[in-house]
MDTraj code that builds the backbone (N, CA, C; nanometers):
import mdtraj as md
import numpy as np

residues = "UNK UNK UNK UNK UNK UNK UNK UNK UNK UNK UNK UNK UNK UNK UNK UNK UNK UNK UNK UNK UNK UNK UNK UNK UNK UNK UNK UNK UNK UNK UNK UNK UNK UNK UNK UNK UNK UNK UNK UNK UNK UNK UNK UNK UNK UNK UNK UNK UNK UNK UNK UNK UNK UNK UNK UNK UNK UNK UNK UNK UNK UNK UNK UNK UNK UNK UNK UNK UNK UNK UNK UNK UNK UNK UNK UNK UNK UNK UNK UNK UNK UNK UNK UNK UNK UNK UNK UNK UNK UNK UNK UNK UNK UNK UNK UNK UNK UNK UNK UNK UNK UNK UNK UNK UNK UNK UNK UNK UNK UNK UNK UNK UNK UNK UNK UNK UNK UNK UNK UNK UNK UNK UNK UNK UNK UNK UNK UNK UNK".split()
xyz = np.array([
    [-0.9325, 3.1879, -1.5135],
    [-0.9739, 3.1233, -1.6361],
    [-0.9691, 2.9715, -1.6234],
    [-0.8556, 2.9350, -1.5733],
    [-0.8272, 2.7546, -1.5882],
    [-0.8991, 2.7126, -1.4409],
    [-0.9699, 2.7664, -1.3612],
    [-1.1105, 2.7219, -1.2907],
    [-1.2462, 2.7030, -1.2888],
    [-1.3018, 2.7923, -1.4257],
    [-1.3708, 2.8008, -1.4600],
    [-1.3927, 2.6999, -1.5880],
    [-1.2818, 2.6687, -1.6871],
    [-1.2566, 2.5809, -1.7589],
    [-1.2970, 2.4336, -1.6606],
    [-1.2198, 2.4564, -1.5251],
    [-1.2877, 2.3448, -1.4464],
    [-1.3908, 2.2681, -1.4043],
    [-1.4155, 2.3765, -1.3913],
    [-1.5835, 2.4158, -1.3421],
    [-1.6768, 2.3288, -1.4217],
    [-1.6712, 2.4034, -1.5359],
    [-1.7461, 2.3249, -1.6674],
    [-1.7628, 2.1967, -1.7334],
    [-1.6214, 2.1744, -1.6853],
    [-1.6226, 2.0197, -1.7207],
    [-1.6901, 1.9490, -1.6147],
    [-1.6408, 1.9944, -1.5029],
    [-1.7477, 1.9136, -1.3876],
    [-1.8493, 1.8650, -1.3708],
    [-1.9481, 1.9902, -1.4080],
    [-2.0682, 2.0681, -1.4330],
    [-2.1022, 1.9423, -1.5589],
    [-2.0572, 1.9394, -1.6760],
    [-2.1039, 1.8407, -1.7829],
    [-2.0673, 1.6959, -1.7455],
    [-1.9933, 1.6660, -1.6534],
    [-2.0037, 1.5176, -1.6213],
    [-2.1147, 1.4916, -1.5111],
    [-2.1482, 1.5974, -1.4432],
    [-2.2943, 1.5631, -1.3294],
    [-2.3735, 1.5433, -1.4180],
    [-2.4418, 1.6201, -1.5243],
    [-2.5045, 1.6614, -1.6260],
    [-2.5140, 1.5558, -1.6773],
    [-2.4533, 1.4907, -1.7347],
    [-2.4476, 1.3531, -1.8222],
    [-2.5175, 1.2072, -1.7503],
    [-2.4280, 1.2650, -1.6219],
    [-2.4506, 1.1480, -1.5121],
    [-2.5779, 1.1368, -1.4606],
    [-2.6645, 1.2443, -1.4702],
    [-2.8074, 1.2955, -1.3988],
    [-2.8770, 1.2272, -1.5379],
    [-2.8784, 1.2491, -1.6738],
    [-2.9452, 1.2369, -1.7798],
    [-2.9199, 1.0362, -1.8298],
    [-2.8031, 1.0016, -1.7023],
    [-2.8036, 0.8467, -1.7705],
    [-2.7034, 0.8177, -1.8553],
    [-2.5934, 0.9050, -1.9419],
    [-2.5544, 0.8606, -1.9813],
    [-2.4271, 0.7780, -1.9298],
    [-2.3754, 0.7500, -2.0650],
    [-2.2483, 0.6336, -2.0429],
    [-2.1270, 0.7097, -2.0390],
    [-2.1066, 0.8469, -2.1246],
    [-1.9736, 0.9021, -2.1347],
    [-2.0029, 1.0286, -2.1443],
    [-1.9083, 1.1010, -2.1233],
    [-1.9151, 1.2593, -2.1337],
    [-1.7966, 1.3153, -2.2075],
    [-1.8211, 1.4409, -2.2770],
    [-1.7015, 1.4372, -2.3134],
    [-1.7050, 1.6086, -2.3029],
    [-1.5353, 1.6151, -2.2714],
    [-1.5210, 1.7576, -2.2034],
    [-1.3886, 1.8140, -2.2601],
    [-1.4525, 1.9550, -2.2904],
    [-1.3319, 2.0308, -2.3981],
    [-1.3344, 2.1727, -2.3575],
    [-1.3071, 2.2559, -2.3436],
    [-1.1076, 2.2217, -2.3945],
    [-1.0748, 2.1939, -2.2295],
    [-0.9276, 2.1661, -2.2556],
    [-0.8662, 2.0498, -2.1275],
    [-0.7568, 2.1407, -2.0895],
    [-0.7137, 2.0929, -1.9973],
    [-0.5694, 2.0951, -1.9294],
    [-0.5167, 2.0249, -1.8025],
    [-0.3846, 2.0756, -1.7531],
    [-0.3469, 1.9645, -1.7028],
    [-0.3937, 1.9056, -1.5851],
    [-0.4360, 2.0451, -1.4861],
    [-0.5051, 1.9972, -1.3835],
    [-0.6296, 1.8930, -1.3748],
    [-0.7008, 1.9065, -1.5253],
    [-0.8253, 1.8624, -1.5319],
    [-0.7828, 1.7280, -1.5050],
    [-0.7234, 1.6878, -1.5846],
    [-0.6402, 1.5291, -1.5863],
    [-0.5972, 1.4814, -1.4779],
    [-0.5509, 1.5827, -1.3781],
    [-0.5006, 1.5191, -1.2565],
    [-0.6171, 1.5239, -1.1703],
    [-0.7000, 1.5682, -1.2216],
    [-0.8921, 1.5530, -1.0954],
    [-0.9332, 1.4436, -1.1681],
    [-0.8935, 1.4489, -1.2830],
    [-1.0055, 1.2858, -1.3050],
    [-0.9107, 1.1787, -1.2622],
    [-0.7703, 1.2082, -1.2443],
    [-0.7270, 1.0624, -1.2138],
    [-0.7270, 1.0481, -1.0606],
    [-0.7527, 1.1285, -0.9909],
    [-0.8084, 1.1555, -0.8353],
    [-0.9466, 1.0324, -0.8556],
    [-1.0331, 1.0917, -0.9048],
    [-1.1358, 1.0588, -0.9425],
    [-1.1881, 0.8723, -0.9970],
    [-1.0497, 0.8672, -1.0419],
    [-1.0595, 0.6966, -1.1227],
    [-0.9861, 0.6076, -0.9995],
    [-0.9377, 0.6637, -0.9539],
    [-0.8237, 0.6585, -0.8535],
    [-0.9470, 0.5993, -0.7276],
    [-1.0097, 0.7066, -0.6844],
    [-1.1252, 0.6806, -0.5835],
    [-1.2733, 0.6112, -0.6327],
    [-1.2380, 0.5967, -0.7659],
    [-1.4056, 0.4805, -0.8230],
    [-1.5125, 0.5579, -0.8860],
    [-1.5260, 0.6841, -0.8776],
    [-1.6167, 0.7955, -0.9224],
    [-1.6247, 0.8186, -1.0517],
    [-1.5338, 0.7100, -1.1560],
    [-1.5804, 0.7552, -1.3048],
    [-1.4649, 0.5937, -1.3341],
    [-1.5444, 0.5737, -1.4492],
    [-1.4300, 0.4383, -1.4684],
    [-1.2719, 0.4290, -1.5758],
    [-1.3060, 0.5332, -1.6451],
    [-1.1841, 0.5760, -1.7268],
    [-1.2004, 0.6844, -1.7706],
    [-1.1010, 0.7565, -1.8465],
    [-1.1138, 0.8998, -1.9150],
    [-0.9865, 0.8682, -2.0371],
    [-1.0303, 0.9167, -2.1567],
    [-0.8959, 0.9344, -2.2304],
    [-0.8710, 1.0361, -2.2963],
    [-0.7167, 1.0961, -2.3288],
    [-0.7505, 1.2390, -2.3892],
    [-0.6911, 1.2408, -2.4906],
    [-0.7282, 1.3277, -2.5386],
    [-0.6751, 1.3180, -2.7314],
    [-0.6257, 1.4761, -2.7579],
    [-0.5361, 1.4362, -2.8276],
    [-0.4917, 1.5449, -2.9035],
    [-0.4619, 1.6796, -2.7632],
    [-0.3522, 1.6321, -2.6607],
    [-0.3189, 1.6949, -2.5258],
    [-0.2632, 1.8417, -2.6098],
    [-0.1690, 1.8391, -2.6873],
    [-0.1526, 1.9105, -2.7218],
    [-0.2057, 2.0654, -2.8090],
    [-0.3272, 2.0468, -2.8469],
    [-0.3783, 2.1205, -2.8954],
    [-0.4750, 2.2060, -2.8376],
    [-0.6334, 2.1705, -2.9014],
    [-0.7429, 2.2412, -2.8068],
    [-0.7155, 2.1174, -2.6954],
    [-0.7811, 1.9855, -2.7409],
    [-0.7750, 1.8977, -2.6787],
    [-0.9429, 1.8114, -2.6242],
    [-0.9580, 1.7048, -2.5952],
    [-1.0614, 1.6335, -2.5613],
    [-1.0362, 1.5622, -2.5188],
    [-1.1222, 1.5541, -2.3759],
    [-1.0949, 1.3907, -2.2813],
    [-1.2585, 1.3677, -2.3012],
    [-1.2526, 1.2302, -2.3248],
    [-1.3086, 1.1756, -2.3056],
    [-1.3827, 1.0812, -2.2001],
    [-1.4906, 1.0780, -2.0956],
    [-1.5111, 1.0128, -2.0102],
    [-1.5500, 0.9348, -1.9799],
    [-1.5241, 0.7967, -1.8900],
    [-1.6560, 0.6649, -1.9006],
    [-1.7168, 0.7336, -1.7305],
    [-1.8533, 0.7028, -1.7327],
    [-1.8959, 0.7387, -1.6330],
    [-1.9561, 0.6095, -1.5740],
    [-1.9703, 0.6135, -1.3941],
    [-1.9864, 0.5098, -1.3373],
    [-2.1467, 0.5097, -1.2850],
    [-2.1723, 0.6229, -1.2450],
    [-2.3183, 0.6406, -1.1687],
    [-2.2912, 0.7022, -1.0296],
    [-2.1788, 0.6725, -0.9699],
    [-2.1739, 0.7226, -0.8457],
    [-2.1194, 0.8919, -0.7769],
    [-2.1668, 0.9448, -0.9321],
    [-2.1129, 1.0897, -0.9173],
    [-2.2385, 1.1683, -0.8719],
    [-2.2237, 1.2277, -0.7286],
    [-2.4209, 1.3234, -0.6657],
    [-2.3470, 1.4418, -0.7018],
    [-2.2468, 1.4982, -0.7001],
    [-2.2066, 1.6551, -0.6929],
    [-2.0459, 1.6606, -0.7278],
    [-2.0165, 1.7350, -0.8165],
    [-1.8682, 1.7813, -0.7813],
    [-1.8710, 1.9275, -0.8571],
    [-1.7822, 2.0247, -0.7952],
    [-1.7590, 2.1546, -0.8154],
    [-1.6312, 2.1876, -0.7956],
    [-1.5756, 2.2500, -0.8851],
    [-1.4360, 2.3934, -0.8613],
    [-1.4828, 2.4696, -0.7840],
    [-1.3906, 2.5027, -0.7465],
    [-1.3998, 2.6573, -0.6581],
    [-1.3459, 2.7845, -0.7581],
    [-1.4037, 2.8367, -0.7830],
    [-1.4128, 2.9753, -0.8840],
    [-1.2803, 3.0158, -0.8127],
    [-1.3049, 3.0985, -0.6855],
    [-1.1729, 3.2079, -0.6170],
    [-1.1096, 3.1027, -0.5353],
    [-1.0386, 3.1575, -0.5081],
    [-0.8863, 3.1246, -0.4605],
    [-0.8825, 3.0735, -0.2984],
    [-0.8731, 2.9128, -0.2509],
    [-0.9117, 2.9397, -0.1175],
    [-0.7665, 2.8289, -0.0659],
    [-0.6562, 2.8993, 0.0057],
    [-0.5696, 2.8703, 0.0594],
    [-0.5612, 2.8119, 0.1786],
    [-0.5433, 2.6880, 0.2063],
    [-0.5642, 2.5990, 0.3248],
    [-0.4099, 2.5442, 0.3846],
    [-0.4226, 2.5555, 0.4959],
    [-0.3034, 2.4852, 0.5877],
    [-0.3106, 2.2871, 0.6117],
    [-0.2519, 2.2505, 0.6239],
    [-0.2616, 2.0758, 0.6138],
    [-0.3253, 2.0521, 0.7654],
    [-0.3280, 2.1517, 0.8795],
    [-0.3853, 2.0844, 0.9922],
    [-0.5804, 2.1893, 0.9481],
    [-0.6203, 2.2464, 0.8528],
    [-0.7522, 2.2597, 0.8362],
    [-0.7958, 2.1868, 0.7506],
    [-0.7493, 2.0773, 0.7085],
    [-0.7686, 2.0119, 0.5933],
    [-0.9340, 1.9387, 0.6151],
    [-0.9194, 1.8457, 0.7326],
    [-1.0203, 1.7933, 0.7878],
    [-1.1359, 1.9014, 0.8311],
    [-1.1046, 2.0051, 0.8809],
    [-1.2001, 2.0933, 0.9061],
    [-1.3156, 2.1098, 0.7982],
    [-1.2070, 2.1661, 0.6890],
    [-1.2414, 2.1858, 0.5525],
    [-1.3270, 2.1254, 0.5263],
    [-1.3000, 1.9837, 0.5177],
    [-1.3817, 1.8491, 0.4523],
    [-1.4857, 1.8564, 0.5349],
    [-1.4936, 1.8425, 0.6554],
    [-1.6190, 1.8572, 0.7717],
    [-1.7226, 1.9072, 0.7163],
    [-1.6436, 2.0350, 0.7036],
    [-1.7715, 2.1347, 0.6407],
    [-1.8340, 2.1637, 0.5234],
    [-1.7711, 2.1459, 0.3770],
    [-1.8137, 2.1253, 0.2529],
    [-1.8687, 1.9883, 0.2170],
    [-1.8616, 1.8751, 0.2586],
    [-1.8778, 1.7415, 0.2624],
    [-1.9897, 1.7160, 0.3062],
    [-2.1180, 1.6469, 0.2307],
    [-2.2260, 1.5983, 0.3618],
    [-2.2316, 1.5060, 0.4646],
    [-2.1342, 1.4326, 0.3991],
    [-2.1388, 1.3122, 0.5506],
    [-1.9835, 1.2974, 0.5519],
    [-1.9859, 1.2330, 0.6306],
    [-1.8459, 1.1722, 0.6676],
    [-1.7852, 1.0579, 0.5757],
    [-1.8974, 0.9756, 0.5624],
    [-1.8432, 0.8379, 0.4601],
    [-1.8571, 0.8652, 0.3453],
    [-1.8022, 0.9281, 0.2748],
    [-1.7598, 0.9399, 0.1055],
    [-1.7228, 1.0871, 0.0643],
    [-1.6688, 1.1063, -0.0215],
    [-1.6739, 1.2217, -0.0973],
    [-1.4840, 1.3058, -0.0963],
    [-1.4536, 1.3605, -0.1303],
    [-1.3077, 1.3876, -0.1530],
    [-1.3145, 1.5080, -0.1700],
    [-1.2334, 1.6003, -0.1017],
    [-1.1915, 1.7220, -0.1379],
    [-1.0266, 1.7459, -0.2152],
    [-1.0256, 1.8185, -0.3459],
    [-0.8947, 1.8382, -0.4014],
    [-0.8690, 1.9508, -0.4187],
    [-0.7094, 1.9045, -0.3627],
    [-0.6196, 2.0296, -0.3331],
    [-0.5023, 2.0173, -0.3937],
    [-0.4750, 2.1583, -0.4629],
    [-0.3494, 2.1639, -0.5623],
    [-0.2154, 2.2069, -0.4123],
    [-0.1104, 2.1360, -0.4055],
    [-0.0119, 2.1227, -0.3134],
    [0.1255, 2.1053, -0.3784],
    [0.2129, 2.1612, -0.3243],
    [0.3499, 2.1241, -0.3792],
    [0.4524, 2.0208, -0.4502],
    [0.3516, 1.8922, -0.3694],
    [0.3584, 1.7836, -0.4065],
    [0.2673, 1.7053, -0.5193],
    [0.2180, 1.7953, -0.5772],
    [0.1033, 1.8160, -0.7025],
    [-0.0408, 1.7914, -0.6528],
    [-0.1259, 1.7553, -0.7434],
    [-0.2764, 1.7786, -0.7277],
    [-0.3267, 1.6763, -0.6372],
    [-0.3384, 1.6260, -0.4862],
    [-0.3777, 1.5695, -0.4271],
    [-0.5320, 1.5722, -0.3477],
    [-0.5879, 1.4330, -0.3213],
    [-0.6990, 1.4667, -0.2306],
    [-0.6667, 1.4902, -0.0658],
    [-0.8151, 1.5037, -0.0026],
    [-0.7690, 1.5676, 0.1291],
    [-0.6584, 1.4078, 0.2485],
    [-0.6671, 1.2993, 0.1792],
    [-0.6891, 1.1765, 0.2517],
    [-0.5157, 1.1866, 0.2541],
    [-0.4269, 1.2366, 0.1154],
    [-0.3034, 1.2367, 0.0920],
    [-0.2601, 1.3399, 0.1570],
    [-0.3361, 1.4630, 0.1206],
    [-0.2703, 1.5530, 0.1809],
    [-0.2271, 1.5985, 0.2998],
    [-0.3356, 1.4986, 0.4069],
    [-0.3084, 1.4955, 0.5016],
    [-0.1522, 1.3978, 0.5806],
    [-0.1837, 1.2927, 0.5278],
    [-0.0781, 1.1856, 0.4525],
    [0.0075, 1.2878, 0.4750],
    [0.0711, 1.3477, 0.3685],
    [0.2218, 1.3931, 0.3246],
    [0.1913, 1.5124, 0.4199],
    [0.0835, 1.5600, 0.4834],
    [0.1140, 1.6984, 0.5726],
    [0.1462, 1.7977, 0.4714],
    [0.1215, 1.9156, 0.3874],
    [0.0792, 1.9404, 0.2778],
    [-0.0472, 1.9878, 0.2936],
    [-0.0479, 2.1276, 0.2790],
    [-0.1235, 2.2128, 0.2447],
    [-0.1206, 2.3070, 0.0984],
    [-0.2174, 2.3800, 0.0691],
    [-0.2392, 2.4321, -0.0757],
    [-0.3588, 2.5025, -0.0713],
    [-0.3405, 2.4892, -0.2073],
    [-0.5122, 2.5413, -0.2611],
    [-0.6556, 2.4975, -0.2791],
    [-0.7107, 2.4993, -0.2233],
    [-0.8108, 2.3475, -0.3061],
    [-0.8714, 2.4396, -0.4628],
    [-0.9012, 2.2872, -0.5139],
    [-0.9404, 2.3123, -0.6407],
    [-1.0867, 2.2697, -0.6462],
    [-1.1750, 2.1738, -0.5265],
    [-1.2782, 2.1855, -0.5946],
    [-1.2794, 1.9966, -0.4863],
    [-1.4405, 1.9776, -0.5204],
    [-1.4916, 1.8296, -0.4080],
    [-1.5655, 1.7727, -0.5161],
    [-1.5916, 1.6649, -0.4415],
    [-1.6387, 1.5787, -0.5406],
    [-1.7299, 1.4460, -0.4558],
    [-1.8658, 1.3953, -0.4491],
    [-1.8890, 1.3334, -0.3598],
    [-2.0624, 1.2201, -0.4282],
])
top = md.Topology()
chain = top.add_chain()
for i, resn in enumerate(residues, 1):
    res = top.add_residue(resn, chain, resSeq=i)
    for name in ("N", "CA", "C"):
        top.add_atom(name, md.element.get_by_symbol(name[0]), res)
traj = md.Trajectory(xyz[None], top)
């Protein structure tokens, strides 16, 4: 359920981003979502997000930058070791110079650049490029 919730929001910030606009806004939320967009603000791919009312249904709000071509969740479940990390990226990634793969890890929701960093493997949750 809370990947598909992912999914969607993703899905409506390409969407937004393809049609021109300035902001997107994506409901209902949770926590992971928050920790991909701050991946995300973190690496330049959206310029802010704010969320309202965390506690409830909830709404973040997004500023968008232009430099978003693709990002997706991964629906099922795909468990990675910290020395396939790069593999990983190789292969879902189109080029080499840009784009981020995120992976939920022990050390919480990191991209592939950290995870390699801290050595740290997980789940991935989904790329972005």
């Amino acid at each position: 359920m809370g990947r598909r919730i992912l999914n969607d929001a993703l899905r409506t910030m390409v969407n937004a981003e393809r049609r021109g606009k300035a902001t997107a806004n994506l409901q209902p939320i949770s926590t992971v979502m928050t920790s991909f967009l701050k991946i995300m603000k973190d690496r330049g791919y959206i310029k802010d997000f704010q969320v309202f009312n965390p506690h409830r249904v909830g709404k973040i709000t997004v500023e968008l930058q232009g430099r978003i071509n693709d990002c997706k969740a991964l629906t099922y479940r795909q468990d990675i070791r910290s020395k396939e990390i790069e593999e990983y990226r190789i292969r879902m990634l189109p080029t080499r110079q840009w784009g981020y793969v995120v992976i939920t890890t022990p050390n919480g929701v990191l991209d592939h650049e950290e995870a390699i960093k801290q050595n740290v493997g997980g789940q991935v949750l989904g790329y972005f490029h």
